[in-house]
Biopython code that builds the backbone (N, CA, C, O; Angstrom):
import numpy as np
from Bio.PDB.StructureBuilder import StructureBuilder

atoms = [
    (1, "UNK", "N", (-17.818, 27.710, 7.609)),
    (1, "UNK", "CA", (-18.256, 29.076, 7.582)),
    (1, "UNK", "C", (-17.001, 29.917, 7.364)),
    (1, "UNK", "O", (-16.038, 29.623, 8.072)),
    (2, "UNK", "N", (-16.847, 31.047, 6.382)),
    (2, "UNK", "CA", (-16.043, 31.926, 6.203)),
    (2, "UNK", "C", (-16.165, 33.421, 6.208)),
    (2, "UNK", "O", (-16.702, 34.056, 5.301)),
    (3, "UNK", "N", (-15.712, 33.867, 7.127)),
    (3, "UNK", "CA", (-15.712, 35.475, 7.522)),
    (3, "UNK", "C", (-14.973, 36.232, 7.040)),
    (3, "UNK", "O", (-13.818, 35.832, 7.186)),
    (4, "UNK", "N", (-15.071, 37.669, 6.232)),
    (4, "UNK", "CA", (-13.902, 38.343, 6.530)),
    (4, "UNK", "C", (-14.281, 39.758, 6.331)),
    (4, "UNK", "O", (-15.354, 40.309, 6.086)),
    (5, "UNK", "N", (-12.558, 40.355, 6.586)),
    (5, "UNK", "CA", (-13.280, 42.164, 7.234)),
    (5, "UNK", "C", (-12.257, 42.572, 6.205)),
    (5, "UNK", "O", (-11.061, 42.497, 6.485)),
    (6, "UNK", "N", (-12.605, 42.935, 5.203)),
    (6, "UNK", "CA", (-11.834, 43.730, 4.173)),
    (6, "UNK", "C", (-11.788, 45.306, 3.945)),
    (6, "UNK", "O", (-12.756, 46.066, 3.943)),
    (7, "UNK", "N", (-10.590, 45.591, 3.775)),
    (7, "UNK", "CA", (-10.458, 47.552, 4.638)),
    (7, "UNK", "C", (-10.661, 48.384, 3.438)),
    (7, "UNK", "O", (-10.672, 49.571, 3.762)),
    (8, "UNK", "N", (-10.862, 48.165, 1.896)),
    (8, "UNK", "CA", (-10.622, 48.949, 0.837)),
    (8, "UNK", "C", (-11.622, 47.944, 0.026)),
    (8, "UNK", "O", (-11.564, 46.722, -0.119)),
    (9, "UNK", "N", (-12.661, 49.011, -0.500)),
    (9, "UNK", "CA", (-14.115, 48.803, -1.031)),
    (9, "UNK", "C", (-13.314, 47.915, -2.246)),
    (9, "UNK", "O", (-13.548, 46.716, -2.093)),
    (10, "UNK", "N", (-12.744, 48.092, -2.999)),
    (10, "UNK", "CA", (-12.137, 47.503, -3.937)),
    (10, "UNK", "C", (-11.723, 46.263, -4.065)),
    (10, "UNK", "O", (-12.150, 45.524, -4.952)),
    (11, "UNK", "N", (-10.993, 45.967, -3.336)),
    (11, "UNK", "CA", (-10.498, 44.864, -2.188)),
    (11, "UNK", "C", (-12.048, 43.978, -1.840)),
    (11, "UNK", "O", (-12.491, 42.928, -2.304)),
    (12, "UNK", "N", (-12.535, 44.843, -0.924)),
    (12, "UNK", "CA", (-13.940, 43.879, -0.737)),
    (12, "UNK", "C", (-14.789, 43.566, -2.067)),
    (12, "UNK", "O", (-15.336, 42.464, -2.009)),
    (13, "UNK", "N", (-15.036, 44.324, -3.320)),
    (13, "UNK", "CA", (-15.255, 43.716, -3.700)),
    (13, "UNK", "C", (-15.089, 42.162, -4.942)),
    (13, "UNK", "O", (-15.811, 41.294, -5.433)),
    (14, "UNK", "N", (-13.984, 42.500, -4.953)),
    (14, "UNK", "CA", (-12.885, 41.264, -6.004)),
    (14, "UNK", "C", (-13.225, 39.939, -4.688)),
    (14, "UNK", "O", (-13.811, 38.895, -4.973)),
    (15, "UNK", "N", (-12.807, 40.212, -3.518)),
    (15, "UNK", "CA", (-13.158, 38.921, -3.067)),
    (15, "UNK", "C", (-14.362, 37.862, -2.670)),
    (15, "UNK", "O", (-14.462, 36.650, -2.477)),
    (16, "UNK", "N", (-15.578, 39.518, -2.658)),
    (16, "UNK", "CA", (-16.561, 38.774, -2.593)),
    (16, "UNK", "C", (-17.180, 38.213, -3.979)),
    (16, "UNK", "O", (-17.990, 37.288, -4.042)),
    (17, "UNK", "N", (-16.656, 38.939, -5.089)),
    (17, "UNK", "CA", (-16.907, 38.423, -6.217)),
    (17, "UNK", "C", (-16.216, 36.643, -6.769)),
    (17, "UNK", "O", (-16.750, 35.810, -7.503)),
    (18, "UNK", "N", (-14.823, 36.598, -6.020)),
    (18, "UNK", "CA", (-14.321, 35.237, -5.655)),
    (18, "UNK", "C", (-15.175, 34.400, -4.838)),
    (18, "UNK", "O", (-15.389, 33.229, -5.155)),
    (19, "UNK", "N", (-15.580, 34.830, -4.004)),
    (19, "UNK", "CA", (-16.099, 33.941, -2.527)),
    (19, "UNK", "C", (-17.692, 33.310, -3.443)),
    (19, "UNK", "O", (-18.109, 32.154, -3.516)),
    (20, "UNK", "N", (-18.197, 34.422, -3.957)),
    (20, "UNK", "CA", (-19.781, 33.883, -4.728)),
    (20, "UNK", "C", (-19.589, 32.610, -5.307)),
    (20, "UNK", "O", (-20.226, 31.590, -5.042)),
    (21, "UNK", "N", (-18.518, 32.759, -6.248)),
    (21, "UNK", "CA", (-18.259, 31.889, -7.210)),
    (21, "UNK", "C", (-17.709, 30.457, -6.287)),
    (21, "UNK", "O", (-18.112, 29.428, -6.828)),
    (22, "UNK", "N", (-17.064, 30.259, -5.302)),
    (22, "UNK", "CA", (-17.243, 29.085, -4.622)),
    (22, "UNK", "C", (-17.808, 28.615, -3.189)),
    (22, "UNK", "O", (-17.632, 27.542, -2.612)),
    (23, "UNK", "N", (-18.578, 29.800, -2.776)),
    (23, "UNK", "CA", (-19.597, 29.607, -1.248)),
    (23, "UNK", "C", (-21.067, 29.880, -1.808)),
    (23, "UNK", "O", (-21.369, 30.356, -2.902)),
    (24, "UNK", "N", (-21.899, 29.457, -0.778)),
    (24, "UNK", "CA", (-22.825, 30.405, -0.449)),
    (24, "UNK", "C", (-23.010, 31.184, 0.488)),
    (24, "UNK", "O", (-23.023, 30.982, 1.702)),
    (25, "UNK", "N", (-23.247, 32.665, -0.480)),
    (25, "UNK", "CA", (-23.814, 33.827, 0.573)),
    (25, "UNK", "C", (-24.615, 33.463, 1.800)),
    (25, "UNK", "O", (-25.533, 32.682, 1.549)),
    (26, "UNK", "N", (-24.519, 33.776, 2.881)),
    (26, "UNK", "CA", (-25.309, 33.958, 4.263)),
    (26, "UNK", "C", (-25.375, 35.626, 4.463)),
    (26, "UNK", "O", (-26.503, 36.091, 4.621)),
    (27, "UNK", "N", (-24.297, 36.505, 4.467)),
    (27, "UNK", "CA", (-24.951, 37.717, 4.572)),
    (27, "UNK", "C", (-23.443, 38.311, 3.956)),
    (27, "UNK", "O", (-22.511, 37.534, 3.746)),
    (28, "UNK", "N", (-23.334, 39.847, 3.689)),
    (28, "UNK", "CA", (-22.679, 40.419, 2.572)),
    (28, "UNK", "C", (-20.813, 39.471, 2.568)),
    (28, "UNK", "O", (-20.186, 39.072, 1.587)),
    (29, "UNK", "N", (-20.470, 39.405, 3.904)),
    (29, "UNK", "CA", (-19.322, 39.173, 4.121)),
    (29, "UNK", "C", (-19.075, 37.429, 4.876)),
    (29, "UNK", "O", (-18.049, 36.788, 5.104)),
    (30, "UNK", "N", (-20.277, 37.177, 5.051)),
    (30, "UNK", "CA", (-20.289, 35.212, 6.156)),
    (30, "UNK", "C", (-20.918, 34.736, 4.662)),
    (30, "UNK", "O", (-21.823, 35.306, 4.052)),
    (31, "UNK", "N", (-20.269, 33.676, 4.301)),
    (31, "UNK", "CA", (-20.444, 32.498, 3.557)),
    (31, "UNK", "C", (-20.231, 30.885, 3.776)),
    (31, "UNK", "O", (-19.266, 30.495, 4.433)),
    (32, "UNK", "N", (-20.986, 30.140, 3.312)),
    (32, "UNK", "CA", (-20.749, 28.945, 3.839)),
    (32, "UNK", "C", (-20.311, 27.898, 2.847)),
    (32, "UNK", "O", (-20.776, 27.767, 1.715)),
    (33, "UNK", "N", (-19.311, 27.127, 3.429)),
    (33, "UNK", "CA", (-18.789, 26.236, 2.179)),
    (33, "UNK", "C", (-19.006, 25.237, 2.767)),
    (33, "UNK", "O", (-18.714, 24.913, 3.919)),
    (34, "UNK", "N", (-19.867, 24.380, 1.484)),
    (34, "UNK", "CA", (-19.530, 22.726, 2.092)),
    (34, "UNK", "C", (-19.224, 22.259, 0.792)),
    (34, "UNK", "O", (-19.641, 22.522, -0.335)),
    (35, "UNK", "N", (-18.036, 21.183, 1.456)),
    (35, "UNK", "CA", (-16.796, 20.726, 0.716)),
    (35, "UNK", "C", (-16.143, 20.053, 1.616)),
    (35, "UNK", "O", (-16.404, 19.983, 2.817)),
    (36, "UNK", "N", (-14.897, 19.321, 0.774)),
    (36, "UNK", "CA", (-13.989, 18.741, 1.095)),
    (36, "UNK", "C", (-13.248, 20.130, 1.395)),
    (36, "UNK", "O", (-13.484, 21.313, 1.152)),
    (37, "UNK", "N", (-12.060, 19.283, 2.155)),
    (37, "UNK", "CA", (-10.638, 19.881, 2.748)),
    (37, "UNK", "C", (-9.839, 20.855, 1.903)),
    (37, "UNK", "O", (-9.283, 21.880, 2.297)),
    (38, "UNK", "N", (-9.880, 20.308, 0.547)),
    (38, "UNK", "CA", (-9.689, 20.622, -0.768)),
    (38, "UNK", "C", (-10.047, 21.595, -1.234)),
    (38, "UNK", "O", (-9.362, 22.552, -1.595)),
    (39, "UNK", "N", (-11.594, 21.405, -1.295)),
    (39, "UNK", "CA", (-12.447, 22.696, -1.811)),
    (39, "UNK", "C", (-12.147, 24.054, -0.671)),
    (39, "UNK", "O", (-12.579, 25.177, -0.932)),
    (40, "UNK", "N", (-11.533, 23.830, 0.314)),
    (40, "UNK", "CA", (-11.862, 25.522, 1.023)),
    (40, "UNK", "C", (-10.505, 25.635, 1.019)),
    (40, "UNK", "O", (-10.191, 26.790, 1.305)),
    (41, "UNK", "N", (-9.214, 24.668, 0.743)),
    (41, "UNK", "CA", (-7.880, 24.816, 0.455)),
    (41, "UNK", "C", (-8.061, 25.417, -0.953)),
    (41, "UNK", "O", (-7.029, 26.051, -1.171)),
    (42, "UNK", "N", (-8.713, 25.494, -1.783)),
    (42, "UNK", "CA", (-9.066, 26.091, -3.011)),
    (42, "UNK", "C", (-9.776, 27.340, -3.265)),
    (42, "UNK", "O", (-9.693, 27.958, -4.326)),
    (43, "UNK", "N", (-10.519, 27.714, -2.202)),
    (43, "UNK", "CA", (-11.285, 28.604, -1.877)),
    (43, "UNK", "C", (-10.030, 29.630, -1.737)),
    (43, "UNK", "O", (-9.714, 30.474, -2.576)),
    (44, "UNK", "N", (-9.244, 29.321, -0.234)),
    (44, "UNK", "CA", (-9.066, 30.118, 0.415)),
    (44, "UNK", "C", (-7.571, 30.914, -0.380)),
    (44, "UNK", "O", (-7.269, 32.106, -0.318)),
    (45, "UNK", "N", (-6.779, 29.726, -1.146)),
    (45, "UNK", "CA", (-6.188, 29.913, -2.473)),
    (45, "UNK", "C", (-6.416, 31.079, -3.463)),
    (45, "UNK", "O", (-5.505, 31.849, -3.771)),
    (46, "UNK", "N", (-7.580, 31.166, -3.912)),
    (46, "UNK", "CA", (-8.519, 31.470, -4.828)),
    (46, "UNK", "C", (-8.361, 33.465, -3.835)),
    (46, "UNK", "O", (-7.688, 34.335, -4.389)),
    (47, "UNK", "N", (-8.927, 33.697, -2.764)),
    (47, "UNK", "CA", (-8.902, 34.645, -2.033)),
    (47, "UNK", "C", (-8.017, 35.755, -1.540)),
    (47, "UNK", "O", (-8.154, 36.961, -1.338)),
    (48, "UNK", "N", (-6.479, 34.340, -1.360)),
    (48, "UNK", "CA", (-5.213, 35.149, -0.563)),
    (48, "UNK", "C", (-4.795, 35.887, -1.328)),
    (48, "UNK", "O", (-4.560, 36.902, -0.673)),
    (49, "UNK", "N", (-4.411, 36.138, -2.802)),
    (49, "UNK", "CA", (-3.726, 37.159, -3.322)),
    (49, "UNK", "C", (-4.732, 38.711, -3.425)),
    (49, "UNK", "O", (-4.478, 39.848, -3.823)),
    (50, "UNK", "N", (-5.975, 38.036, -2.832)),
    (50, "UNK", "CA", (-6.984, 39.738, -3.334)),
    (50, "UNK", "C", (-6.907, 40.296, -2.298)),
    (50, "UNK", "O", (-7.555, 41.343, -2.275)),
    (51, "UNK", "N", (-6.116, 39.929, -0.940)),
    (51, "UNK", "CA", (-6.385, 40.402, 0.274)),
    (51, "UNK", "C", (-4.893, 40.797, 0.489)),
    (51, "UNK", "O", (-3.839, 40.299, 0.095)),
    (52, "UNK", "N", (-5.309, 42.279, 1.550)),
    (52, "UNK", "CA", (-4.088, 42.549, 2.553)),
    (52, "UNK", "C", (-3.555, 42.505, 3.456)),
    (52, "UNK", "O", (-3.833, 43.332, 4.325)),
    (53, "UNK", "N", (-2.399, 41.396, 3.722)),
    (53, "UNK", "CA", (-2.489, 40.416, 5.119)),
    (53, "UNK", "C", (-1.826, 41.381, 5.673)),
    (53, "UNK", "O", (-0.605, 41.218, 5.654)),
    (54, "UNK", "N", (-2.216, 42.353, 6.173)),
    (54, "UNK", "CA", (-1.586, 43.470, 6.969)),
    (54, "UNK", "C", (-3.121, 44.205, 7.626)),
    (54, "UNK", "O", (-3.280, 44.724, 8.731)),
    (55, "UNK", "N", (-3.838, 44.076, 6.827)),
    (55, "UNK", "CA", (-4.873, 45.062, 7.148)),
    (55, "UNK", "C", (-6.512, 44.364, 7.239)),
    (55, "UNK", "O", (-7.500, 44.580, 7.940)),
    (56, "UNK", "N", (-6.109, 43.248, 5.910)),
    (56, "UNK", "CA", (-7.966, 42.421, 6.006)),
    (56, "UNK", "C", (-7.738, 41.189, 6.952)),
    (56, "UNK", "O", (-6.661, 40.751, 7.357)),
    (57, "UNK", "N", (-9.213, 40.659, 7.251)),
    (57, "UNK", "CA", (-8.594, 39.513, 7.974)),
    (57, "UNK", "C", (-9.549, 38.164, 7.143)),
    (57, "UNK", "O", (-10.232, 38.491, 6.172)),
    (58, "UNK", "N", (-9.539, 37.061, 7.478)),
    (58, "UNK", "CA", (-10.468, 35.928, 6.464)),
    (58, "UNK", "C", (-10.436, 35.339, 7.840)),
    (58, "UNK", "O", (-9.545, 35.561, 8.660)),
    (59, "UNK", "N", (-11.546, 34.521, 8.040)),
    (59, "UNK", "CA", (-11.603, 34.013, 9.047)),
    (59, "UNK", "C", (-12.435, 32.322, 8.745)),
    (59, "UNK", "O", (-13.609, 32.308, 8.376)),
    (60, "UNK", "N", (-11.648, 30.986, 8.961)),
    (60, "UNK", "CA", (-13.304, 30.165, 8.384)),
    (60, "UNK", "C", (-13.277, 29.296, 9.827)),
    (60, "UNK", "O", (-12.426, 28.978, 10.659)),
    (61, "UNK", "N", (-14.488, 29.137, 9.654)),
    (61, "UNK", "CA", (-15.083, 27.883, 11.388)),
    (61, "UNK", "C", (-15.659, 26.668, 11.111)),
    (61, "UNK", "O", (-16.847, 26.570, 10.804)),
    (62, "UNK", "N", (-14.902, 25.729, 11.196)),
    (62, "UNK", "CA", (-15.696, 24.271, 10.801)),
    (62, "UNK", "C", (-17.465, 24.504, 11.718)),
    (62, "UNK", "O", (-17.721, 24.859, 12.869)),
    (63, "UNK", "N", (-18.150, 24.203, 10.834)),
    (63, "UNK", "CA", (-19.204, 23.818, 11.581)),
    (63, "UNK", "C", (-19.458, 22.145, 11.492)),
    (63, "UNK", "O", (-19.229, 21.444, 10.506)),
    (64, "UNK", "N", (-20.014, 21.687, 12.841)),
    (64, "UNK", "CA", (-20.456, 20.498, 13.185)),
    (64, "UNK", "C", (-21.742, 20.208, 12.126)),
    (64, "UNK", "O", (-22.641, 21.037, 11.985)),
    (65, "UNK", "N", (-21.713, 18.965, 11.427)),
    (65, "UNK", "CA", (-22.779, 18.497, 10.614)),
    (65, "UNK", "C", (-24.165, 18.332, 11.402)),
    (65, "UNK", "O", (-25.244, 18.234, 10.817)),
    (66, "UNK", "N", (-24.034, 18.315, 12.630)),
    (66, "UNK", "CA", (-25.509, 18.223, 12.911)),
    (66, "UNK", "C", (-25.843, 18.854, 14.336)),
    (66, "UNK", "O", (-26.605, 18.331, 15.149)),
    (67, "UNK", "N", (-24.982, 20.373, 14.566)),
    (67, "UNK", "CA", (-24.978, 21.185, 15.224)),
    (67, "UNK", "C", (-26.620, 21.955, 15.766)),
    (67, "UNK", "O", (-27.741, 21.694, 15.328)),
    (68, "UNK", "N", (-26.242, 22.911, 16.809)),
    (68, "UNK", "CA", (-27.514, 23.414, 17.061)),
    (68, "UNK", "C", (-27.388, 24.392, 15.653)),
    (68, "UNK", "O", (-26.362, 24.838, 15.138)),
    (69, "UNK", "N", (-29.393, 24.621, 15.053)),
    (69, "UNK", "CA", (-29.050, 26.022, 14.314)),
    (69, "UNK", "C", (-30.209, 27.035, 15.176)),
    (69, "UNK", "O", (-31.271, 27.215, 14.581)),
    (70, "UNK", "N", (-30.100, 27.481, 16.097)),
    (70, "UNK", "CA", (-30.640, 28.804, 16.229)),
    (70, "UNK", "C", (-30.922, 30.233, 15.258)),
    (70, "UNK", "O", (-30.368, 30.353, 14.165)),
    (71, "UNK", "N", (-31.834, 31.262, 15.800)),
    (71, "UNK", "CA", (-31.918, 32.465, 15.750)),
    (71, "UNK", "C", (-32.503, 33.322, 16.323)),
    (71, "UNK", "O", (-33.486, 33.042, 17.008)),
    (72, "UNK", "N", (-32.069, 34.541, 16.197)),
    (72, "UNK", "CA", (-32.182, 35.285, 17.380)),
    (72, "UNK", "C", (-32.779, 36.551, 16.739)),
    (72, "UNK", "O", (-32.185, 36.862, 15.707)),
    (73, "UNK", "N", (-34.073, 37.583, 17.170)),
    (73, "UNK", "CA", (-34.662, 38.532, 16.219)),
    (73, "UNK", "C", (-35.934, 37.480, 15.257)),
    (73, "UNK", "O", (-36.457, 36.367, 15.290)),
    (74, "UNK", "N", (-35.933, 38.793, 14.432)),
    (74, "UNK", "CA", (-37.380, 38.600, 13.117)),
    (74, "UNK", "C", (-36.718, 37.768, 12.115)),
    (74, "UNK", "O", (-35.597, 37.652, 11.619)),
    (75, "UNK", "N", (-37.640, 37.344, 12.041)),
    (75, "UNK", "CA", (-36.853, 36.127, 10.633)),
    (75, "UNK", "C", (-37.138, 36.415, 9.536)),
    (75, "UNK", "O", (-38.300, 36.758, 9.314)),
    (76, "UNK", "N", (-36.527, 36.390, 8.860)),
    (76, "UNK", "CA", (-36.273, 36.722, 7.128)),
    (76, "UNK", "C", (-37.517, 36.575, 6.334)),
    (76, "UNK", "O", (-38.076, 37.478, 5.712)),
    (77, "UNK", "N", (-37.981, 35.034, 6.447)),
    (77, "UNK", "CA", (-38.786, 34.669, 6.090)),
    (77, "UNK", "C", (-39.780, 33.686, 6.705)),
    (77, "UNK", "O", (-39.491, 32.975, 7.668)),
    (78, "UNK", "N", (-41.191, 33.685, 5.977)),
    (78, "UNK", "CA", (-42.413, 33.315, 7.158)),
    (78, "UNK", "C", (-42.012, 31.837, 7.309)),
    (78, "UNK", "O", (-41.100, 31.210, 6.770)),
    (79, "UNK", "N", (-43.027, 31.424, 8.266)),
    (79, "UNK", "CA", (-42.360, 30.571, 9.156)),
    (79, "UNK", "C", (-42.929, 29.258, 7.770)),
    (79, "UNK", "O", (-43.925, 29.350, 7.052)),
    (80, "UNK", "N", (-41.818, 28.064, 7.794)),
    (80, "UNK", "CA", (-42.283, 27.058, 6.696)),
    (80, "UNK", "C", (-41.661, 27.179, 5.553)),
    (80, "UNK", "O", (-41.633, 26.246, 4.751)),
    (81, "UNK", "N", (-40.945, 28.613, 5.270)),
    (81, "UNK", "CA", (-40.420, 28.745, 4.056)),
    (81, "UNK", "C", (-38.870, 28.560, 3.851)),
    (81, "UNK", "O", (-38.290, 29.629, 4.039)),
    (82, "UNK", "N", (-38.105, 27.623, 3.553)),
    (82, "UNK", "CA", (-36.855, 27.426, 3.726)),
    (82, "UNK", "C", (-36.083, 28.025, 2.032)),
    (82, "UNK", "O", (-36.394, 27.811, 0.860)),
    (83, "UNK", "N", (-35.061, 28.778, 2.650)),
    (83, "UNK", "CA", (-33.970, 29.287, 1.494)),
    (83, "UNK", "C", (-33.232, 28.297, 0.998)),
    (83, "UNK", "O", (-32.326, 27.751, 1.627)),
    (84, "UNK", "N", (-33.673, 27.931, -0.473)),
    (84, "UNK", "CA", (-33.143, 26.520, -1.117)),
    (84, "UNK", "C", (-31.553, 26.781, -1.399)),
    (84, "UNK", "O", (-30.715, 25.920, -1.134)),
    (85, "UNK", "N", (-31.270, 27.857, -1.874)),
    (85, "UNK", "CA", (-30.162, 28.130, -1.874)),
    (85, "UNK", "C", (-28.873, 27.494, -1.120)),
    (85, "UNK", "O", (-27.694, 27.605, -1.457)),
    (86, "UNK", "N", (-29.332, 26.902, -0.176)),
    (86, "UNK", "CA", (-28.152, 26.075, 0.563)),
    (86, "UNK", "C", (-28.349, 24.736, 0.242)),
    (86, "UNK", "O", (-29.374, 24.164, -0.130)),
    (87, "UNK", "N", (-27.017, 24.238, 0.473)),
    (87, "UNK", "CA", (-27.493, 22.827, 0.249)),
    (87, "UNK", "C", (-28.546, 21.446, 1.113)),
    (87, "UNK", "O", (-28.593, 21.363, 2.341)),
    (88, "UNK", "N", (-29.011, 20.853, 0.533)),
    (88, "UNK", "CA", (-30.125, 20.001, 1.748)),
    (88, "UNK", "C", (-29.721, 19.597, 2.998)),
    (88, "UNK", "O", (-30.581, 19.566, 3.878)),
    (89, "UNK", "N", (-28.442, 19.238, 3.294)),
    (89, "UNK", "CA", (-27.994, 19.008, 4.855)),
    (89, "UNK", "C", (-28.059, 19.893, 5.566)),
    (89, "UNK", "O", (-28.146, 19.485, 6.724)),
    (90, "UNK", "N", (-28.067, 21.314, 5.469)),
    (90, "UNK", "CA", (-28.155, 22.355, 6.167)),
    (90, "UNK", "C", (-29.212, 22.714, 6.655)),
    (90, "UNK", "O", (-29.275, 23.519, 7.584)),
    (91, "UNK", "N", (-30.390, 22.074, 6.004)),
    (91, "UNK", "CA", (-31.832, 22.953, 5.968)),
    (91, "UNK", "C", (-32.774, 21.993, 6.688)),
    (91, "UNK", "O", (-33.995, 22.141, 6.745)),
    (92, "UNK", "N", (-31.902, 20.738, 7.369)),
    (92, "UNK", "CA", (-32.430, 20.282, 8.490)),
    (92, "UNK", "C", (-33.200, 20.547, 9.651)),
    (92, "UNK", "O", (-32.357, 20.373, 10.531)),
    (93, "UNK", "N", (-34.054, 20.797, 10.116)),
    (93, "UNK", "CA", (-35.135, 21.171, 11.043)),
    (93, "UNK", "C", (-34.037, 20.692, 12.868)),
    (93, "UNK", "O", (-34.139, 19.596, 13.420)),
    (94, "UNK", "N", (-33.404, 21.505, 13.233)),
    (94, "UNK", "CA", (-33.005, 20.886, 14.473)),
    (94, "UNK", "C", (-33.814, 20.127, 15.354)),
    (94, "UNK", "O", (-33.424, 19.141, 15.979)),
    (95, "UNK", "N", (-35.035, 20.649, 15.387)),
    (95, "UNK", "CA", (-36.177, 20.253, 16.363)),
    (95, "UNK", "C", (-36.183, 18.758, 15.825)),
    (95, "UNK", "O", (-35.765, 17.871, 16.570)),
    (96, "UNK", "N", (-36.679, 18.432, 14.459)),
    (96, "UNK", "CA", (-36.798, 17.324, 13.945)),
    (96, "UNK", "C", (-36.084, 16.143, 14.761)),
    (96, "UNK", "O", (-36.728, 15.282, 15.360)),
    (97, "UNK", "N", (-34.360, 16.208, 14.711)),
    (97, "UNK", "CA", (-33.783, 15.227, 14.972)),
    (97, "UNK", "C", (-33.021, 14.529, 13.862)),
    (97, "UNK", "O", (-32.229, 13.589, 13.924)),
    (98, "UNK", "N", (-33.392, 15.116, 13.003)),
    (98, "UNK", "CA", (-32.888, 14.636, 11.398)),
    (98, "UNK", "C", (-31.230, 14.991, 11.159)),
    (98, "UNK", "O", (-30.690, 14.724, 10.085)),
]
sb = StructureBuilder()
sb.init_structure("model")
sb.init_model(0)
sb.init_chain("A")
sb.init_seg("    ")
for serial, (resi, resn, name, xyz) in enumerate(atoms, 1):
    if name == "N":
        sb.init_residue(resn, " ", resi, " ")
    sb.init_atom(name, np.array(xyz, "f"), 0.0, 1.0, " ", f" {name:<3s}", serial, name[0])
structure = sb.get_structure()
C-alpha cells in the first residue's frame, strides 16, 4: 500500500499521474502495488524526483497476503459485487478462508 500527502496541486498531480501508471487506485491519494521488491523500488524511483522532500511525504505499508480485510461505513458497492480492478489475490472473501 502507498500513501502520500502532496502540498502543491501540481506536484499532486504529476505523481498521481505516475502512481496510475504503476498501482492501483484505492482512493485519490492510497494505491496498491502488488509486485516484486523491484517493482515498488521502481515505483518509488519513478515518484522521488516529482516530490518535495521537504514538504510532501510518500508513505508505503507491506500488507500481509492473507491479512484481515475489513470495513467500516456504507459500502461502495451492493453486497456480491467485487471491483475487478484489483488483482484476484486481493478480492479474497476473508470470511471464506481462501
Amino acid at each position: 500500500m502507498i500513501g502520500y500527502d502532496i502540498t502543491q496541486p501540481r506536484r499532486l498531480q504529476r505523481v498521481h499521474r505516475a502512481m496510475v501508471d504503476r498501482a492501483t487506485p484505492i482512493e485519490y491519494s492510497i494505491f496498491l502495488l502488488v509486485g516484486s521488491e523491484r517493482d515498488l523500488a521502481e515505483c518509488l524511483a519513478a515518484v522521488r524526483p516529482l516530490i518535495d522532500s521537504r514538504t510532501d511525504d510518500v508513505r508505503c505499508y507491506p500488507l500481509p497476503l492473507r491479512g484481515l480485510q475489513e470495513r467500516i461505513g456504507r459500502a461502495t458497492l451492493p453486497d456480491g459485487i467485487q471491483w475487478t480492478a484489483l488483482p484476484a489475490g486481493v478480492l479474497l472473501d476473508p470470511r471464506s478462508g481462501a
